[in-house]
C-alpha positions as CSV (number, residue, x, y, z in Angstrom):
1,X,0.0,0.0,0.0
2,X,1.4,3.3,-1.0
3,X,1.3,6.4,0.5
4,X,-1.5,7.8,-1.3
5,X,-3.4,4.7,-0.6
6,X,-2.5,4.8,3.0
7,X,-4.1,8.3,3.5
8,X,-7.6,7.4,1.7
9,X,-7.2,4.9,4.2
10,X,-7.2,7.1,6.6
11,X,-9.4,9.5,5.6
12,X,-12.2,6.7,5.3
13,X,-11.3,5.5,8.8
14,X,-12.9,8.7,10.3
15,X,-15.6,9.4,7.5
16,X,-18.8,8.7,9.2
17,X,-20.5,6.6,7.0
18,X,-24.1,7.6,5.7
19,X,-26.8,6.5,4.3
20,X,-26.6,7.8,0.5
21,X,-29.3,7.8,-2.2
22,X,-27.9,7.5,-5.6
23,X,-29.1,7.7,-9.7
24,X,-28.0,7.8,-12.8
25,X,-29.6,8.3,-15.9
26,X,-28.6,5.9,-19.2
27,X,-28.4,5.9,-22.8
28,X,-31.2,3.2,-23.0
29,X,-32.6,0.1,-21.3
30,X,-30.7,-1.9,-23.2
31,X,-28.3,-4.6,-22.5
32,X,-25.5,-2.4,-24.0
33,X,-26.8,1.1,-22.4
34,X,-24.4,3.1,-20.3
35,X,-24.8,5.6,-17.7
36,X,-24.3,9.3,-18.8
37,X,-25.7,11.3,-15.5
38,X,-24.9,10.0,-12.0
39,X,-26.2,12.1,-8.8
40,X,-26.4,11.5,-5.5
41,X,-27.8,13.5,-2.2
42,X,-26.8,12.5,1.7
43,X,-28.5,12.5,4.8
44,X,-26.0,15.2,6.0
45,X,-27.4,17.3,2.8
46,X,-24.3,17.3,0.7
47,X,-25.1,16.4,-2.5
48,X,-23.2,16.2,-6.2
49,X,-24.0,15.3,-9.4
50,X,-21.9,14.6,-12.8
51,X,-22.4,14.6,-16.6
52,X,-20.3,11.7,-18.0
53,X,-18.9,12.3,-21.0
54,X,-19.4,8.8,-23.0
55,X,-16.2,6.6,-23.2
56,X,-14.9,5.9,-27.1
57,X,-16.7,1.9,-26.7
58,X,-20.1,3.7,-25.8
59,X,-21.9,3.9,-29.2
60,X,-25.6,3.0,-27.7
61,X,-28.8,5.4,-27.7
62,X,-32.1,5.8,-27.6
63,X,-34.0,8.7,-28.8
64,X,-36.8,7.8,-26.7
65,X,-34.8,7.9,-23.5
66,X,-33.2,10.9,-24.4
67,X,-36.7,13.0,-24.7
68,X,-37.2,12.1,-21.1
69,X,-33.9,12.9,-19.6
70,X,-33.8,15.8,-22.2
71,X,-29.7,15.2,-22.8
72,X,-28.6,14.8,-25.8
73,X,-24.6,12.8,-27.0
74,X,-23.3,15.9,-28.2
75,X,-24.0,18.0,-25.2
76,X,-22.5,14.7,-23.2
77,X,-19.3,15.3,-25.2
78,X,-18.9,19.1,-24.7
79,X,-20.2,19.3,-21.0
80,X,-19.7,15.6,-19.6
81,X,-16.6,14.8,-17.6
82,X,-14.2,12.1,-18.8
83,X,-16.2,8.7,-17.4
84,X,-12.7,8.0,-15.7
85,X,-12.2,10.7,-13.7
86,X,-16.3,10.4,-12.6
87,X,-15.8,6.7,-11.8
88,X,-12.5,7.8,-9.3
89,X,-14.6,10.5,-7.8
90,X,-17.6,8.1,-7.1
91,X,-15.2,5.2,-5.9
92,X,-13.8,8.0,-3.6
93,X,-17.1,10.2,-2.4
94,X,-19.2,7.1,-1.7
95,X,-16.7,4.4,-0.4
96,X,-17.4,4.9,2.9
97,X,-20.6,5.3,3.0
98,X,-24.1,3.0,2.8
99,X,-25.7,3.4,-1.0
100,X,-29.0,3.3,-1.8
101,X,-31.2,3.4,-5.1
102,X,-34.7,3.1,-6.3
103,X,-33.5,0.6,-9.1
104,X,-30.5,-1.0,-7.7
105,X,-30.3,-3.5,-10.1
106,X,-30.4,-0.7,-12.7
107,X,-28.3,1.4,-11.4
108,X,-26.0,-1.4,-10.1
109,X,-25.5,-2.2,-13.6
110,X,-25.1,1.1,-14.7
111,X,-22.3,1.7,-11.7
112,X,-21.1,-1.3,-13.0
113,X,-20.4,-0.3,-16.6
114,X,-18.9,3.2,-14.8
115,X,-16.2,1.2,-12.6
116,X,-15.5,-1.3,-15.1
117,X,-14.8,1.6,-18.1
118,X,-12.6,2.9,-15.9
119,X,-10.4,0.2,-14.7
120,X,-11.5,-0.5,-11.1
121,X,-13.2,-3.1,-9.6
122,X,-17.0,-3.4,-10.9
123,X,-18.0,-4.5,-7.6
124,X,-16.5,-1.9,-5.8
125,X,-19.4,-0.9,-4.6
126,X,-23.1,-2.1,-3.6
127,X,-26.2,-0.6,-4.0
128,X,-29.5,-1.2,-2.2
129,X,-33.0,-0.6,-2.7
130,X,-34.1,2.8,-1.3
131,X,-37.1,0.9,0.2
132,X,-34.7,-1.1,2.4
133,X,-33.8,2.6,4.2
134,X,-37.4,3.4,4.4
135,X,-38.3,0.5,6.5
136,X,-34.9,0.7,8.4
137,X,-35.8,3.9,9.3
138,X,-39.6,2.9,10.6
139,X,-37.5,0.0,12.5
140,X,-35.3,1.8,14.6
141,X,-38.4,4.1,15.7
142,X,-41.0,1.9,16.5
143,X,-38.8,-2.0,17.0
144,X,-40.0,-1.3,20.7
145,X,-43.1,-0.1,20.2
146,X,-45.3,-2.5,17.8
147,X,-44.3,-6.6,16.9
148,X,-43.0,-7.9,14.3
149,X,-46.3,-9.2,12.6
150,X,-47.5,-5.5,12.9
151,X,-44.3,-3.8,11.9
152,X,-44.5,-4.7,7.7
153,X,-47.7,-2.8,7.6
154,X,-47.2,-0.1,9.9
155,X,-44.1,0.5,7.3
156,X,-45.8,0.3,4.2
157,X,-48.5,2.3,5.3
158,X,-45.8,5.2,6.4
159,X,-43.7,4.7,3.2
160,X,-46.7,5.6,1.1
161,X,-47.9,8.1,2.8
162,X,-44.2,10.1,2.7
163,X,-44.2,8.9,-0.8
164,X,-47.5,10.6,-1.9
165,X,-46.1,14.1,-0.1
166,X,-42.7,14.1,-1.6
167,X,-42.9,12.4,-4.9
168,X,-43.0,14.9,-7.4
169,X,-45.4,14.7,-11.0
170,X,-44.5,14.3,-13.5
171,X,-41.0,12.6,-12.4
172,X,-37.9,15.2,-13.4
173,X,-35.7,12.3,-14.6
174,X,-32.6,14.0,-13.7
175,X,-30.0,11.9,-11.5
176,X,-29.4,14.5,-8.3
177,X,-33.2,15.5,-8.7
178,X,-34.0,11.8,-8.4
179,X,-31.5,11.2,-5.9
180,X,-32.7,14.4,-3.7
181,X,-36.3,13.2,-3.7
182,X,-35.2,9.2,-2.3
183,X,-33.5,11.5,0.2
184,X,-36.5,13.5,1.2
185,X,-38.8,10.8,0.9
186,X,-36.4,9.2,3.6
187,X,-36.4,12.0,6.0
188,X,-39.8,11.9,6.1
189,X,-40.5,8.2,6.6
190,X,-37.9,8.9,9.7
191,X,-39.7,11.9,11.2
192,X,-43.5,10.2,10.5
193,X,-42.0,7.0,12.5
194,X,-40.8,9.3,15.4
195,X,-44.5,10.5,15.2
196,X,-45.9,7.2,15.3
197,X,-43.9,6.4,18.3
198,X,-44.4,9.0,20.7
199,X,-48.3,8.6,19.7
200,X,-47.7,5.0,20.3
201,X,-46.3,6.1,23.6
202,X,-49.3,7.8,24.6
């Protein structure tokens, strides 16, 4: 381990980790798309997104996708970041920290293509469904306060309701925007379960 490696070491050592929401936005659905927006929001508030500039091997597109995330290749090519230096800054940013998407096994695949483009380990990091946070979140506010038969409902009926107050219509379809809203959407589930337990508490 070299120096350099020694301090990101470091540096992760004391990095609290966080829960993260992440998206990107792709060239397609296809089997040979590629992600060309990547965003992501934490529960401290920090936030970042990045246009990635398509890598030579990425030839795939769909005109249909493109009219609902409104970006087009060329401005990809004159705005977007090489896809190497956004795969470094991702590996870096969200290393430490506890990921979380709405479609983790698009996006997975999608972070996959990122990582792998680049030259670091596809795997490098793992993604979890949003929904997972949600009912983590209802969990550490009411485990005491309700059993476990009671507990799956109590959730979904929390989740939905933050849903319907945060989710926005008709859908941006922009990574951070995306990525902000699975954020907020999880703030609220927390403060509504809070609620619930101090009503619960009479």
């Amino acid at each position: 381990m070299d120096g350099h490696e020694r301090e990101r070491k470091r540096r992760f050592d004391v990095i609290k980790a966080m829960r993260v929401f992440l998206d990107f936005e792709a060239s397609s659905l296809a089997e040979e798309s590629y992600p060309i927006e990547v965003g992501w929001a934490a529960e401290d508030g920090s936030c970042e997104a990045h246009l990635i500039r398509p890598a030579p091997a990425w030839t795939d597109w769909d005109p249909v996708a493109a009219a609902v995330h409104g970006l087009s290749r060329e401005h990809l090519r004159q705005a977007g970041e090489p896809h190497e230096e956004v795969a470094r800054r991702v590996l870096e940013a969200l290393g430490p920290h506890e990921l979380f998407a709405s479609a983790p096994s698009w996006d997975g695949k999608w972070m996959s293509v990122l990582l792998r483009g680049a030259g670091l380990p596809r795997h490098a990091l793992r993604l979890r469904d949003s929904d997972e946070a949600y009912r983590e979140a209802v969990r550490e506010a009411l485990c005491d306060r309700v059993s476990d038969d009671e507990l799956d409902d109590v959730a979904a009926a929390l989740i939905y309701a933050a849903r319907r107050r945060v989710n926005v219509d008709p859908p941006r379809h922009r990574a951070l925007d995306d990525a902000r809203e699975e954020l907020e959407v999880w703030r609220l589930v927390r403060a509504l379960s809070l609620e619930e337990a101090r009503r619960r508490r009479g």
